[in-house]
PDB file of N, CA, C, O and CB in Angstrom:
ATOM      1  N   UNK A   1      94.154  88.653 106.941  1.00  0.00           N
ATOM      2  CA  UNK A   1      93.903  89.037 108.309  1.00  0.00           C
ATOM      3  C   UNK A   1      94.432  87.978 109.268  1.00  0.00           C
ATOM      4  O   UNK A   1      94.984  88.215 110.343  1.00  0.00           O
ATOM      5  CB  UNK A   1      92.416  89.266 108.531  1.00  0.00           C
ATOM      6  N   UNK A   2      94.177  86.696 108.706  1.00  0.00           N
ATOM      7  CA  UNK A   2      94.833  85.781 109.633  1.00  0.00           C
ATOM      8  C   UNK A   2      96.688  85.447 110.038  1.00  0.00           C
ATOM      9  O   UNK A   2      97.353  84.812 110.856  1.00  0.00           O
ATOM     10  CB  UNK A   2      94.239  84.594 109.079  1.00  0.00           C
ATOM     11  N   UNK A   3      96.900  86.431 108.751  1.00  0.00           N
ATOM     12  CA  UNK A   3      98.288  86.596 109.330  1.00  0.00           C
ATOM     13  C   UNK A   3      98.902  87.716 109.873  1.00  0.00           C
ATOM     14  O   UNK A   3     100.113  87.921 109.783  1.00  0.00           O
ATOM     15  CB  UNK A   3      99.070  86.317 108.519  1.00  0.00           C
ATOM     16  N   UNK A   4      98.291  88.282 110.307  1.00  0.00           N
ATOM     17  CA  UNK A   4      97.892  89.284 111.048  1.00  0.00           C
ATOM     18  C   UNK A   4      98.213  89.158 112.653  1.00  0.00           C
ATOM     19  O   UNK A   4      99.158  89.255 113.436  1.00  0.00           O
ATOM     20  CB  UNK A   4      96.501  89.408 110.760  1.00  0.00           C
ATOM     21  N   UNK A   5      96.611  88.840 112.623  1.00  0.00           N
ATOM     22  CA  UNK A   5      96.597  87.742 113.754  1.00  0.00           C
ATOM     23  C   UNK A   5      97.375  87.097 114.441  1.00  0.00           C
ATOM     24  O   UNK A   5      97.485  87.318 115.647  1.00  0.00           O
ATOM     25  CB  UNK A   5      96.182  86.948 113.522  1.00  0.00           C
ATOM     26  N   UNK A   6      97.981  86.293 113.893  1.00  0.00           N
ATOM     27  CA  UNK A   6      99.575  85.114 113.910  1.00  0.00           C
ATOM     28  C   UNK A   6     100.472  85.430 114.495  1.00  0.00           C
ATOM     29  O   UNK A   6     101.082  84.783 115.347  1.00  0.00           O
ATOM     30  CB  UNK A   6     100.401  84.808 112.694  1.00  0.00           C
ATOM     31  N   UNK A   7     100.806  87.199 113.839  1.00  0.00           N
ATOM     32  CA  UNK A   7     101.274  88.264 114.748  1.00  0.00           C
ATOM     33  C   UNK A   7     101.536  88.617 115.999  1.00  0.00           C
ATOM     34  O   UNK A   7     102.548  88.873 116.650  1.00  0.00           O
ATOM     35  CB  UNK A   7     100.809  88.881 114.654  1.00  0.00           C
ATOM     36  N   UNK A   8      99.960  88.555 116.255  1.00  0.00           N
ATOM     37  CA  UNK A   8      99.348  88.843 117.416  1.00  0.00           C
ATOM     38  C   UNK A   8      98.811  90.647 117.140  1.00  0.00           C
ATOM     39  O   UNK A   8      98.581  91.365 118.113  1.00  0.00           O
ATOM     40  CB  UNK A   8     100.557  88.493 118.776  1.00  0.00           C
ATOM     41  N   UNK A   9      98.707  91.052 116.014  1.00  0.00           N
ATOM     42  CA  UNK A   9      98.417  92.180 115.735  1.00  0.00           C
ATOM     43  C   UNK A   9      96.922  92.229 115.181  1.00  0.00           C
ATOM     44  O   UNK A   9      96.682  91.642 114.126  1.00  0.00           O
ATOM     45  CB  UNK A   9      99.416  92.644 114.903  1.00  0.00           C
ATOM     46  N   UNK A  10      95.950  92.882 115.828  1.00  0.00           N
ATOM     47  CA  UNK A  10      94.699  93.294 115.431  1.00  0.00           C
ATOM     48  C   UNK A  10      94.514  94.677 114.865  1.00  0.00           C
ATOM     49  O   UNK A  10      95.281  95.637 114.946  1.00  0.00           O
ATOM     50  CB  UNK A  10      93.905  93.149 116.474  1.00  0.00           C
ATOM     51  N   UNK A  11      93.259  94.578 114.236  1.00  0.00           N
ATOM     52  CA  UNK A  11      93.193  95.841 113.866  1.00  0.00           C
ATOM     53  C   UNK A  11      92.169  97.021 115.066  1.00  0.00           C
ATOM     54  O   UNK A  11      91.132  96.602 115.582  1.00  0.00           O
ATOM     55  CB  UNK A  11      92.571  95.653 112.298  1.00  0.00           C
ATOM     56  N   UNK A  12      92.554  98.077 115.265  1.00  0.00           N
ATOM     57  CA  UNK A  12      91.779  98.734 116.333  1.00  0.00           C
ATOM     58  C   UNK A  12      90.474  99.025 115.671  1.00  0.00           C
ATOM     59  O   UNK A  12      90.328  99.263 114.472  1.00  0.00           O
ATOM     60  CB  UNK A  12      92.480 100.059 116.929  1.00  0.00           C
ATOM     61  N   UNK A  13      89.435  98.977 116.684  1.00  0.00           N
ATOM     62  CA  UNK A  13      88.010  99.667 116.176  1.00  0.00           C
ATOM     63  C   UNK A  13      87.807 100.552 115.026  1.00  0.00           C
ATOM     64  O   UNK A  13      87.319 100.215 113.947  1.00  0.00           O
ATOM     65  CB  UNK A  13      87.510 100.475 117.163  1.00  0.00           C
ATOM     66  N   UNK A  14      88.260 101.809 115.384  1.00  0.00           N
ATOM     67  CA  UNK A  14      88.295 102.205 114.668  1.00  0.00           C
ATOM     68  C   UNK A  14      88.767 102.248 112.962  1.00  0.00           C
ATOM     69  O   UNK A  14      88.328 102.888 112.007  1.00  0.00           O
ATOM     70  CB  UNK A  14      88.434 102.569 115.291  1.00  0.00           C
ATOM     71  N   UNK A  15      89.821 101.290 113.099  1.00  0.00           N
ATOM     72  CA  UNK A  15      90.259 100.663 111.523  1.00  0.00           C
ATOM     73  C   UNK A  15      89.575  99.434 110.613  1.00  0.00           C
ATOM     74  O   UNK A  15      89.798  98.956 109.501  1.00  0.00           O
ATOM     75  CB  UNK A  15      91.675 100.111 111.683  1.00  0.00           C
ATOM     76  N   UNK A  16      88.536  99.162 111.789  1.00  0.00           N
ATOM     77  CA  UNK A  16      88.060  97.931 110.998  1.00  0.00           C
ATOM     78  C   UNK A  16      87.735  98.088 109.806  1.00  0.00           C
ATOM     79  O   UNK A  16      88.117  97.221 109.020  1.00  0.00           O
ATOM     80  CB  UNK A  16      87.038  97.327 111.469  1.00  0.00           C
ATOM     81  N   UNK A  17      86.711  99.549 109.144  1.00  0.00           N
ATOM     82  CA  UNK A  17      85.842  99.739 108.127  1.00  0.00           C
ATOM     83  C   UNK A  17      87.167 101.043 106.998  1.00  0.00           C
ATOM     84  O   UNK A  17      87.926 101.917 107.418  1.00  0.00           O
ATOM     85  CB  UNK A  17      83.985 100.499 108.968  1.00  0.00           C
ATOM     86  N   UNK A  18      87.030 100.811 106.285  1.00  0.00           N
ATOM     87  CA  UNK A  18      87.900 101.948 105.296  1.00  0.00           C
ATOM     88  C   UNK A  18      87.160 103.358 105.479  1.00  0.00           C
ATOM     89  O   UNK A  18      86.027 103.461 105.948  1.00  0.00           O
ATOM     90  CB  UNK A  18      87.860 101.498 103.431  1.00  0.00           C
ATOM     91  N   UNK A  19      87.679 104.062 105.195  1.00  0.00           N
ATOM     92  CA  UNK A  19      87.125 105.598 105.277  1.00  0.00           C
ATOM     93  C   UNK A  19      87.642 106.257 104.127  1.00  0.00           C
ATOM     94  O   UNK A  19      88.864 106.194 103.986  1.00  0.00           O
ATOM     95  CB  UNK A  19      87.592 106.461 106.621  1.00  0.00           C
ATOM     96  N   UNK A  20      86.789 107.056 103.024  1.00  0.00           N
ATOM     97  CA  UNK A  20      87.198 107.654 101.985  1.00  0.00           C
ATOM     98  C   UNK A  20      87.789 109.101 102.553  1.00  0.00           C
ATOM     99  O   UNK A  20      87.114 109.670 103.410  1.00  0.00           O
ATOM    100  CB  UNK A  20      86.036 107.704 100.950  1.00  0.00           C
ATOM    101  N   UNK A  21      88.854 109.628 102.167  1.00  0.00           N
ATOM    102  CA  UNK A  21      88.822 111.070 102.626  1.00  0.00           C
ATOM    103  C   UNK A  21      87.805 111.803 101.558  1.00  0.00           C
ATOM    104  O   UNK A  21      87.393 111.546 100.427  1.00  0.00           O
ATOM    105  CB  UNK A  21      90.447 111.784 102.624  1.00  0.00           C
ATOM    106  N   UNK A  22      87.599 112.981 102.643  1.00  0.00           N
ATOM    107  CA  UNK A  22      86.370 113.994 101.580  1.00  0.00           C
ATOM    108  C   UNK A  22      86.618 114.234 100.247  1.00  0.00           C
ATOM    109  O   UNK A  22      85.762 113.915  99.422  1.00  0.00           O
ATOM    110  CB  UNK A  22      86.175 115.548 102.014  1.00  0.00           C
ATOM    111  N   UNK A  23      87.980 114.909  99.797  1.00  0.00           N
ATOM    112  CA  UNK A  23      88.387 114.904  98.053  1.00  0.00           C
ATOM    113  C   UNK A  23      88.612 114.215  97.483  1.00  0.00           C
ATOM    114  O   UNK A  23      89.019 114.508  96.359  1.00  0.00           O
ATOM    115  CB  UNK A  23      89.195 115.367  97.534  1.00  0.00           C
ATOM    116  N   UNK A  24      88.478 112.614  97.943  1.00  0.00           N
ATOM    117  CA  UNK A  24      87.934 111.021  96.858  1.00  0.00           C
ATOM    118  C   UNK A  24      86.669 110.701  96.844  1.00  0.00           C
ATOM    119  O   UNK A  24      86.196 110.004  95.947  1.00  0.00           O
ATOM    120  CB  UNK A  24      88.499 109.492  97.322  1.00  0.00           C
ATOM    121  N   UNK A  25      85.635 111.391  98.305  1.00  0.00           N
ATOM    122  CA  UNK A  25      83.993 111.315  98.014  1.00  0.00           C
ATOM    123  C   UNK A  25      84.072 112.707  97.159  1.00  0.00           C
ATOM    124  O   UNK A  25      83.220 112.689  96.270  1.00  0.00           O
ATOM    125  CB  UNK A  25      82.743 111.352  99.639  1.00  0.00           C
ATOM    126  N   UNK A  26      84.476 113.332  97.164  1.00  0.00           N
ATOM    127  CA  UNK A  26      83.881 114.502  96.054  1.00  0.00           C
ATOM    128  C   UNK A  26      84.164 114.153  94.964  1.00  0.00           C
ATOM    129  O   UNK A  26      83.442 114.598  94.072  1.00  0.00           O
ATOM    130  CB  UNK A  26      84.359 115.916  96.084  1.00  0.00           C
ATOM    131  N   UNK A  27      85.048 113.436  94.653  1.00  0.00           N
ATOM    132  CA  UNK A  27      85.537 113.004  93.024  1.00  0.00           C
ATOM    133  C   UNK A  27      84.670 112.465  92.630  1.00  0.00           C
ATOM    134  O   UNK A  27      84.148 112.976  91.639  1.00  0.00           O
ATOM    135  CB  UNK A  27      86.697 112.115  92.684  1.00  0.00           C
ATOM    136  N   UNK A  28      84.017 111.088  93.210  1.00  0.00           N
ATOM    137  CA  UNK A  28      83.422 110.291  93.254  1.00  0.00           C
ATOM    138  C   UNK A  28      82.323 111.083  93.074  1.00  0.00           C
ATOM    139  O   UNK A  28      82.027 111.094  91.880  1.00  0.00           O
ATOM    140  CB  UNK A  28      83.615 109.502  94.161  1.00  0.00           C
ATOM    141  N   UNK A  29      81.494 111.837  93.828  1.00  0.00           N
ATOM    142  CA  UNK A  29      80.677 112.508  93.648  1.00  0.00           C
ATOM    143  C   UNK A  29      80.464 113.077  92.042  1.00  0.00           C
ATOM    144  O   UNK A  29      79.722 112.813  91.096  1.00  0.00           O
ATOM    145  CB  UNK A  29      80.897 113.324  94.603  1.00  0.00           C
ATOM    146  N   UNK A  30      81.309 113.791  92.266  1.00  0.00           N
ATOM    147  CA  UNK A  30      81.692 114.475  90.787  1.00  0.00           C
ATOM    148  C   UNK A  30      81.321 113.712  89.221  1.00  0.00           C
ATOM    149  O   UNK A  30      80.681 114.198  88.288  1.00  0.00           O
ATOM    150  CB  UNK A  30      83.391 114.608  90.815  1.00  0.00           C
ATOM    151  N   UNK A  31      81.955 112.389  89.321  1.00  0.00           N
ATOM    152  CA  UNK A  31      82.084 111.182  88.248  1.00  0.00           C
ATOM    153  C   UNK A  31      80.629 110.843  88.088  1.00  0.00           C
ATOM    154  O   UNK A  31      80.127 110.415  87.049  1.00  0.00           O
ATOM    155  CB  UNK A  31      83.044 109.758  88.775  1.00  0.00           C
ATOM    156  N   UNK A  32      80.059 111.054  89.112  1.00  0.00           N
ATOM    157  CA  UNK A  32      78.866 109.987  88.914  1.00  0.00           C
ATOM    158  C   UNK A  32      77.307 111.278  88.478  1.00  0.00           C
ATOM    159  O   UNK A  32      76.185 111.039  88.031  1.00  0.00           O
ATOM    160  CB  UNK A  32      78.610 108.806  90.906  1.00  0.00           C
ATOM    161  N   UNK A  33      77.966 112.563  88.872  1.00  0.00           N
ATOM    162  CA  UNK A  33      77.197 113.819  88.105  1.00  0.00           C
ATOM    163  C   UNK A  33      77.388 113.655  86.790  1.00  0.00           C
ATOM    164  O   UNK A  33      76.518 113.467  85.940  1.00  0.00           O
ATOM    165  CB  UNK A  33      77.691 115.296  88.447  1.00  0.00           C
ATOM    166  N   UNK A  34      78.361 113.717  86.666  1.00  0.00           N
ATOM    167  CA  UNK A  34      78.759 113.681  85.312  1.00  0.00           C
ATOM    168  C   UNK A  34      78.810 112.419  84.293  1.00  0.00           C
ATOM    169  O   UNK A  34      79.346 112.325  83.189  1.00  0.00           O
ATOM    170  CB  UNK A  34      79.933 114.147  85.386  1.00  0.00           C
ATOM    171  N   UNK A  35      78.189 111.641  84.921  1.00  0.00           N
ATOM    172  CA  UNK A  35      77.788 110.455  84.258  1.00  0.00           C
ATOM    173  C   UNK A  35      78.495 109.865  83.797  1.00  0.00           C
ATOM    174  O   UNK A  35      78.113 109.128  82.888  1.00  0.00           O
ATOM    175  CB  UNK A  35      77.087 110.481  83.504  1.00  0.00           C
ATOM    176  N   UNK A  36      79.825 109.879  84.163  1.00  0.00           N
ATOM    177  CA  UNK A  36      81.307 108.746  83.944  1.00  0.00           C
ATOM    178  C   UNK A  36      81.149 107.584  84.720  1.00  0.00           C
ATOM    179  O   UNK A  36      81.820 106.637  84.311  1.00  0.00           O
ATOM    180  CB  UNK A  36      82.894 109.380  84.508  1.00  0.00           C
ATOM    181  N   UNK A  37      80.407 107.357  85.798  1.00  0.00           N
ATOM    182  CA  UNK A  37      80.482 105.762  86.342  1.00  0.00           C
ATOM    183  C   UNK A  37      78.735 106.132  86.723  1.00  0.00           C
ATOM    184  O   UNK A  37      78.043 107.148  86.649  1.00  0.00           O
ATOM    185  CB  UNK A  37      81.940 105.226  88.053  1.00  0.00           C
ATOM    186  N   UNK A  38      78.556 105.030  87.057  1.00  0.00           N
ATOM    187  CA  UNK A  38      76.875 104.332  87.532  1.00  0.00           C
ATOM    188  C   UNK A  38      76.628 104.197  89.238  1.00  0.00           C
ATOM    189  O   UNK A  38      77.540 103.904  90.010  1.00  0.00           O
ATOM    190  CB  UNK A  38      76.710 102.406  86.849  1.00  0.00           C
ATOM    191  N   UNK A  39      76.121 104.294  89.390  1.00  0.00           N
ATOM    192  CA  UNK A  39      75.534 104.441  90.473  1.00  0.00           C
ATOM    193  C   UNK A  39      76.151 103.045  91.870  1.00  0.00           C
ATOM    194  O   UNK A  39      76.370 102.952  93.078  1.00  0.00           O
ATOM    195  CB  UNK A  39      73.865 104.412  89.909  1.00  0.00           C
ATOM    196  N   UNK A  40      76.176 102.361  90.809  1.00  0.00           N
ATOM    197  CA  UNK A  40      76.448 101.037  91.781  1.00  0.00           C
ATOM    198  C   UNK A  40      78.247 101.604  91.519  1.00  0.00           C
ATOM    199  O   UNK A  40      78.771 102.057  92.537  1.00  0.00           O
ATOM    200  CB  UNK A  40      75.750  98.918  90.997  1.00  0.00           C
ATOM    201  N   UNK A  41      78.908 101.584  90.556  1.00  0.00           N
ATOM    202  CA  UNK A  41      79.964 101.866  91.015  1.00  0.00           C
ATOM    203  C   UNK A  41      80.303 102.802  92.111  1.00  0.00           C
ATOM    204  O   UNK A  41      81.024 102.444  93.042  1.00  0.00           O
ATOM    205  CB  UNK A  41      80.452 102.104  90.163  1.00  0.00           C
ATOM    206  N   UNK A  42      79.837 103.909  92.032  1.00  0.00           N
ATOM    207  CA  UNK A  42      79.872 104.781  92.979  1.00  0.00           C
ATOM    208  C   UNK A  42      79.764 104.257  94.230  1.00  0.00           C
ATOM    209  O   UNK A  42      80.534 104.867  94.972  1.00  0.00           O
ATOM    210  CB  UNK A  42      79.024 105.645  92.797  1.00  0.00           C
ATOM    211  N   UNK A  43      79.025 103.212  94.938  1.00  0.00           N
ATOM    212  CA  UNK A  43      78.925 102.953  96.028  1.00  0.00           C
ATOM    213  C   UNK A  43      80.230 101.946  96.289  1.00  0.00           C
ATOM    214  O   UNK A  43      80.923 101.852  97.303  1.00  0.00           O
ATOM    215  CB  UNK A  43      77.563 102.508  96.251  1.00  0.00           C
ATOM    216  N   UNK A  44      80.324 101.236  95.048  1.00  0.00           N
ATOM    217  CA  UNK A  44      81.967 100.410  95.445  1.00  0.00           C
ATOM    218  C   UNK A  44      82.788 101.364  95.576  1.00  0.00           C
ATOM    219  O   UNK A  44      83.509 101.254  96.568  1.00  0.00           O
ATOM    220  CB  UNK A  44      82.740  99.361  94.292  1.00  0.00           C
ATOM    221  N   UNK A  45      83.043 102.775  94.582  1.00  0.00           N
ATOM    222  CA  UNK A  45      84.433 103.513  95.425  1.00  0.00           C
ATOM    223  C   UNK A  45      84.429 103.973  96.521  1.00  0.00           C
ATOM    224  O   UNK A  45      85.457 104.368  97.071  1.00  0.00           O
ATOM    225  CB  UNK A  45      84.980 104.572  94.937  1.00  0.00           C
ATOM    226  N   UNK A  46      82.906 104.023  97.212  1.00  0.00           N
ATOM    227  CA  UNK A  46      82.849 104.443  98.367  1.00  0.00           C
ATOM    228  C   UNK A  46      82.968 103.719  99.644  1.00  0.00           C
ATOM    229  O   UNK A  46      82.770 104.016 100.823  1.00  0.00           O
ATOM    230  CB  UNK A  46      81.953 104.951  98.338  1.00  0.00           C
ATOM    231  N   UNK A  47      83.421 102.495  98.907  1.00  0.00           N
ATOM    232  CA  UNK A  47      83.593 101.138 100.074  1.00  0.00           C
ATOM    233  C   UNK A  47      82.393 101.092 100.634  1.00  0.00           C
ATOM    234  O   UNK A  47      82.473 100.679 101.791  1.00  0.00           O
ATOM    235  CB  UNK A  47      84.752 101.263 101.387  1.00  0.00           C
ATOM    236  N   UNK A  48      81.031 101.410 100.208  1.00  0.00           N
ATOM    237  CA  UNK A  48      80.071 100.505 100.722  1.00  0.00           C
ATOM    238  C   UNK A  48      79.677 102.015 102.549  1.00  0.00           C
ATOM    239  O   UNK A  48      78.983 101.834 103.550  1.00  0.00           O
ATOM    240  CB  UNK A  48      81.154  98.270 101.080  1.00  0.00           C
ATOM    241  N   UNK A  49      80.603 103.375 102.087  1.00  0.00           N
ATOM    242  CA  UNK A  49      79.679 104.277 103.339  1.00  0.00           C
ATOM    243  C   UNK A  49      78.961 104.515 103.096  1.00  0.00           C
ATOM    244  O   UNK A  49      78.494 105.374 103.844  1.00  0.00           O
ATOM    245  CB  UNK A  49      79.844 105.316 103.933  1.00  0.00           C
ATOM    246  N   UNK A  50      77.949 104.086 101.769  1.00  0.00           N
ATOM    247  CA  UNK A  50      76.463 104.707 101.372  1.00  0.00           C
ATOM    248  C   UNK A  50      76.014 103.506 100.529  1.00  0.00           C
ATOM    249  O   UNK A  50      76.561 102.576  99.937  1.00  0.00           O
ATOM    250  CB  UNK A  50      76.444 106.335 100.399  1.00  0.00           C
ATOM    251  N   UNK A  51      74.714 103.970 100.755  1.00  0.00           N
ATOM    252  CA  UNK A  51      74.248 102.186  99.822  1.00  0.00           C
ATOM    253  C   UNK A  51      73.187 103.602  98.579  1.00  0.00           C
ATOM    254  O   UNK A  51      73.012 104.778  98.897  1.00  0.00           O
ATOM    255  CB  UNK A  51      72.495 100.168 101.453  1.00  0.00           C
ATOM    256  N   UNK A  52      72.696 102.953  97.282  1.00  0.00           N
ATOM    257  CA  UNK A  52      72.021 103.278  96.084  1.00  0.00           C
ATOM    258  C   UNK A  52      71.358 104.384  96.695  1.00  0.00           C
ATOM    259  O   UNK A  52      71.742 105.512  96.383  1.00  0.00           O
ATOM    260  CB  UNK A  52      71.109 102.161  95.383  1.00  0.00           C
ATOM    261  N   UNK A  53      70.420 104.248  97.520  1.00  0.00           N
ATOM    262  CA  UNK A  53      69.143 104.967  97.961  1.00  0.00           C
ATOM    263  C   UNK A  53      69.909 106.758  98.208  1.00  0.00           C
ATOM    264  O   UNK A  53      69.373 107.767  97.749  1.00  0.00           O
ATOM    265  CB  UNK A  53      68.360 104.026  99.731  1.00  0.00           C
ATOM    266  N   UNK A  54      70.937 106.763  98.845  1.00  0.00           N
ATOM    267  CA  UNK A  54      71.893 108.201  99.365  1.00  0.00           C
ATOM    268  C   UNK A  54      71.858 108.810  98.496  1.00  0.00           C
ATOM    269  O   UNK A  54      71.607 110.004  98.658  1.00  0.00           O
ATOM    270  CB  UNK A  54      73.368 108.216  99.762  1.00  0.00           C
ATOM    271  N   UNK A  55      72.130 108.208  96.923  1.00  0.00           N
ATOM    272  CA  UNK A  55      72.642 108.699  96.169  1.00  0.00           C
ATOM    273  C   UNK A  55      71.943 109.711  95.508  1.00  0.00           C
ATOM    274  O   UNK A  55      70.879 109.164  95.218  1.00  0.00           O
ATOM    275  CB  UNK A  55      73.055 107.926  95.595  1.00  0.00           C
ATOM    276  N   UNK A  56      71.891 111.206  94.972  1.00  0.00           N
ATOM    277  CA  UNK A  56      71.005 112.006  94.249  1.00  0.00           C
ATOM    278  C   UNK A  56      69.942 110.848  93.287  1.00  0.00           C
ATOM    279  O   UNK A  56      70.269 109.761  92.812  1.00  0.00           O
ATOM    280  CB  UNK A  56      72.012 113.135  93.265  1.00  0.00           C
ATOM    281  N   UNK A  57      69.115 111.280  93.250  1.00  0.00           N
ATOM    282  CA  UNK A  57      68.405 111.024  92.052  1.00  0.00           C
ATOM    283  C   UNK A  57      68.622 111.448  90.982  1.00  0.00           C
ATOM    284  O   UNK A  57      68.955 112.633  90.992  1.00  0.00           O
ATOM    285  CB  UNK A  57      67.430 111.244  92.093  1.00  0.00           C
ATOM    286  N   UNK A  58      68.551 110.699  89.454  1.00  0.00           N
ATOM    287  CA  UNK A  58      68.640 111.073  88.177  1.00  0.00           C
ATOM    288  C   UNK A  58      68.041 110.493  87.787  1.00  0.00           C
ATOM    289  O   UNK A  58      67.875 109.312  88.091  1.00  0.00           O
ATOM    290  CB  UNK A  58      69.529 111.133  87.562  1.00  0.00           C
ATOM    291  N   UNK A  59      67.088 111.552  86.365  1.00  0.00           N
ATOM    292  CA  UNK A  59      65.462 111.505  85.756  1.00  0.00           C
ATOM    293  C   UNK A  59      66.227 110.063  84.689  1.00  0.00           C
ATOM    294  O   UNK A  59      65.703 108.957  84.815  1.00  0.00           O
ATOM    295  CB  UNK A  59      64.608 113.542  84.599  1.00  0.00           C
ATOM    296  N   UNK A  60      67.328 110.207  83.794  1.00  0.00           N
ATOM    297  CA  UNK A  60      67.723 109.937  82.702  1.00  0.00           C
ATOM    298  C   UNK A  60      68.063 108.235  83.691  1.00  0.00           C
ATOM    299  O   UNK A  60      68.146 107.896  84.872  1.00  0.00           O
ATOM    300  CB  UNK A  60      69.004 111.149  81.885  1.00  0.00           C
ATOM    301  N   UNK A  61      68.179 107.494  82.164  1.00  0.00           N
ATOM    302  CA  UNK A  61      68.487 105.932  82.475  1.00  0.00           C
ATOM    303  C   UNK A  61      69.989 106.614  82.617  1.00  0.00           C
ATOM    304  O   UNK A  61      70.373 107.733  82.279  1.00  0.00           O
ATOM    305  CB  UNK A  61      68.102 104.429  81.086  1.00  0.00           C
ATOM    306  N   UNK A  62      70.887 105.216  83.417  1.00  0.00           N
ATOM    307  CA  UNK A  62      71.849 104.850  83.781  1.00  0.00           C
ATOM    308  C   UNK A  62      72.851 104.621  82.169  1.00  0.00           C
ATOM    309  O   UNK A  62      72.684 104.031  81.101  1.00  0.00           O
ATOM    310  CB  UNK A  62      71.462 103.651  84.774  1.00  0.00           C
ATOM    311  N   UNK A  63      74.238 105.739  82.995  1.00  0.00           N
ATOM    312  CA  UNK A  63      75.244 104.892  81.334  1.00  0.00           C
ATOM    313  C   UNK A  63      75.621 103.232  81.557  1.00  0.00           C
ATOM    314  O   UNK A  63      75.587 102.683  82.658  1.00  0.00           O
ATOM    315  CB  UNK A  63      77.329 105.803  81.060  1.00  0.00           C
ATOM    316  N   UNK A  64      75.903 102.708  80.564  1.00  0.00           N
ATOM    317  CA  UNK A  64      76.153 101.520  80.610  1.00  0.00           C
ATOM    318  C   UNK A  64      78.186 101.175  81.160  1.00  0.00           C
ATOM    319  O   UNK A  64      79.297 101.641  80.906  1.00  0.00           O
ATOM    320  CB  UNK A  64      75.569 101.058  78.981  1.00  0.00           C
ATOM    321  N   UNK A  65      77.578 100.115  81.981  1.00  0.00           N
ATOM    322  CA  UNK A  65      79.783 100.189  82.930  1.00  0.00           C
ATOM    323  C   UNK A  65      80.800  99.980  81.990  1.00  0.00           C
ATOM    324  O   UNK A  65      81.979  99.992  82.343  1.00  0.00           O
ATOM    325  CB  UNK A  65      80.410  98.574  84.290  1.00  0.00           C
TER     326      UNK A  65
END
């Protein structure tokens, strides 16, 4: 970012934070129904737009990463 900067180029408001498009949160969605990634992963592919708590609930323990 600091060379960026250096530039003289910032990033606008709106670009500060990443944004998933909807058919990489549905994938994501999808993976984590289906019990291919864990819960905490799920929130890293989501760059952090949802924290654990968002996430559906599931009765069964967690697969292992």
């Amino acid at each position: 970012m600091e060379f960026m900067e250096a530039l003289g180029w910032t990033p606008q408001p709106d670009l500060s934070s990443v944004r998933v498009p909807p058919a990489y949160a549905q994938a994501v969605m999808e993976a984590l129904r289906s019990r291919r990634i864990t819960r905490a992963r799920a929130v890293e592919l989501m760059h952090d737009q949802m924290v654990e708590v968002d996430l559906p609930q599931d009765d069964d323990t967690e697969i292992a990463p």
